[in-house]
C-alpha positions as CSV (number, residue, x, y, z in Angstrom):
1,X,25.9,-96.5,88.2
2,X,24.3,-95.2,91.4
3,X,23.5,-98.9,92.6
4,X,27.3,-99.5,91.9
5,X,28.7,-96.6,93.6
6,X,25.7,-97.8,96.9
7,X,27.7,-101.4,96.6
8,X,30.9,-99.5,97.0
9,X,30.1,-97.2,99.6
10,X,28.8,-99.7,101.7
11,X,31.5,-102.2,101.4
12,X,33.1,-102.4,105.2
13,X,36.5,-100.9,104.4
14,X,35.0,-97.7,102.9
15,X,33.2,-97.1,105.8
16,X,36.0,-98.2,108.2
17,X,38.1,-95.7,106.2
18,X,35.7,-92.8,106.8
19,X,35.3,-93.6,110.5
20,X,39.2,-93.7,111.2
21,X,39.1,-90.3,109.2
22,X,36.6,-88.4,111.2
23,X,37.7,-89.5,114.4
24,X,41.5,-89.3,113.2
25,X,40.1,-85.4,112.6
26,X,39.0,-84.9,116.2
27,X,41.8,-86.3,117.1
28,X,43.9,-84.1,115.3
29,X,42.1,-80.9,117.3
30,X,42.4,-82.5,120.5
31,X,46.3,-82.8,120.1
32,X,46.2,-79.4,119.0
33,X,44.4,-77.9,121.9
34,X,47.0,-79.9,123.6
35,X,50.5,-78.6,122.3
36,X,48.5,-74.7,122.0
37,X,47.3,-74.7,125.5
38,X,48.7,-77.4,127.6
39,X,52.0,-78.1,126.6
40,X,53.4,-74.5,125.0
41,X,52.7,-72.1,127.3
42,X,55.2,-73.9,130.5
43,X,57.8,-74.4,127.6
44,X,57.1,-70.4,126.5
45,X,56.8,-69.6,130.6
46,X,60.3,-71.2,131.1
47,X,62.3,-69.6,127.7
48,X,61.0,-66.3,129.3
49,X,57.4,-65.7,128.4
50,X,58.1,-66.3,124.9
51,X,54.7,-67.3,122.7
52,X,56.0,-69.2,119.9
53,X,52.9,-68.1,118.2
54,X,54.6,-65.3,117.7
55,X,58.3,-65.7,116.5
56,X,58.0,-64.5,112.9
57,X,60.7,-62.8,110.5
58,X,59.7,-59.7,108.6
59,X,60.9,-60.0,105.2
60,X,60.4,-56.0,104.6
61,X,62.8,-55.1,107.3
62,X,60.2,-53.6,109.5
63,X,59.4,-54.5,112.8
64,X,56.2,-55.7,114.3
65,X,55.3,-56.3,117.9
66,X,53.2,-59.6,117.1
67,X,52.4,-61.7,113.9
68,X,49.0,-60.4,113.8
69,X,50.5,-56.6,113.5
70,X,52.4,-58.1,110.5
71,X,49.5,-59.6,108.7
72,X,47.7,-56.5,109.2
73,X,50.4,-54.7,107.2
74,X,50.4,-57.2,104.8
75,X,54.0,-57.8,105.5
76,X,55.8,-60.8,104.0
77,X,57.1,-63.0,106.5
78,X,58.3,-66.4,107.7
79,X,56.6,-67.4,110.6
80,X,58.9,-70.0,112.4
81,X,56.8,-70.1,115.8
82,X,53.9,-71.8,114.0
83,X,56.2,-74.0,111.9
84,X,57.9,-75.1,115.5
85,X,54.1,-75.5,116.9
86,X,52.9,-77.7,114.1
87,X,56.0,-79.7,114.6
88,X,55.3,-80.3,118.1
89,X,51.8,-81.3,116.8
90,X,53.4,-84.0,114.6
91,X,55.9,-85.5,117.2
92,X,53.1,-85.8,119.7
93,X,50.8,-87.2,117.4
94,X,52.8,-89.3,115.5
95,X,54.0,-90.9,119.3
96,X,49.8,-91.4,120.1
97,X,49.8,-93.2,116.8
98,X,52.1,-95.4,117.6
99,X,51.4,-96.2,121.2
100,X,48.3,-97.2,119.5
101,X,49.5,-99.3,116.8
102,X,51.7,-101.1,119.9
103,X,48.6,-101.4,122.0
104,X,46.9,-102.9,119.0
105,X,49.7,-105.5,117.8
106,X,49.5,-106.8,121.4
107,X,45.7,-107.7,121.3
108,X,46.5,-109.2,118.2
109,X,46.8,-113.0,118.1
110,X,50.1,-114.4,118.9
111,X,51.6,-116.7,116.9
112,X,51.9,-120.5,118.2
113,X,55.4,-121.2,119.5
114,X,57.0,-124.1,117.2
115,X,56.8,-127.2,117.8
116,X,59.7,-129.4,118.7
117,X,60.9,-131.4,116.2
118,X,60.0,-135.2,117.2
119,X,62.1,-136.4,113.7
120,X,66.1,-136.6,112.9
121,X,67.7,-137.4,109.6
122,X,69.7,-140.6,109.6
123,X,73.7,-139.8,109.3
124,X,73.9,-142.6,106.8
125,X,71.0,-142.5,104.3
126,X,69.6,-138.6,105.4
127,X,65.9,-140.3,105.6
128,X,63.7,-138.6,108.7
129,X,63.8,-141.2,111.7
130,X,61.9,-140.4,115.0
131,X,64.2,-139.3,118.2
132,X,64.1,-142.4,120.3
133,X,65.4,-145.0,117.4
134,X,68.8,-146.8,117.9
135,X,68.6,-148.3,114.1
136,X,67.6,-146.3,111.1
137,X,64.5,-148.1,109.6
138,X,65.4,-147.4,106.1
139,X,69.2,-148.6,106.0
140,X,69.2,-150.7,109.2
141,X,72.7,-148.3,110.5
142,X,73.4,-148.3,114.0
143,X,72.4,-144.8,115.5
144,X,74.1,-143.8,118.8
């Protein structure tokens, strides 16, 4: 059993598949860091210092100054800044994603264009004739 599970850890796409996790991983914090402290704090600057970090509802009718005074109450709440962080997350790196898959389908190979067709079918008998013939081979009819 252990030499089986060695053959299957070691097959190519296993390990491929746990590269493209760990790195997908970093790349997930890197994004992250990104929409946190790059990209939401102009957007929060320009709605009028607003940190959507934290717009929250209180579900127990009292109010909190941050989210962080609320989960120190222990209060129920929704927490609808984090939700519209994480989607910002998502849209960003679903977009890297697939600027990547685009990048990658253009180093792929092309495919060859199609070559011209060097054949016709006779109008009389439907056999394949080449382009250039003024009588079909197989019924001897005079092609135009």
């Amino acid at each position: 059993m252990l030499k089986e599970f060695k053959t299957f850890a070691m097959r190519g796409n296993v390990i491929d598949l746990a590269v493209g996790v760990i790195i997908g991983l970093a790349f997930g914090k890197v994004v992250s860091s990104l929409v946190d402290d790059i990209i939401m704090p102009p957007i929060g600057l320009a709605l009028r210092h607003v940190n959507f970090s934290d717009l929250f509802i209180s579900l127990n009718g009292t109010h909190y100054p941050t989210l962080v005074a609320a989960k120190a109450a222990a209060a129920p709440t929704i927490n609808y800044g984090l939700f519209l962080n994480t989607i910002i997350n998502f849209l960003i790196v679903a977009f890297a994603v697939f600027l990547l898959v685009q990048q990658v389908n253009r180093w792929g190979k092309k495919p060859a264009p199609a070559a011209a067709p060097s054949t016709r079918d006779c109008p009389q008998c439907a056999m394949p004739i080449p382009l250039a013939a003024k009588r079909c081979p197989h019924c001897t009819t005079q092609l135009a």
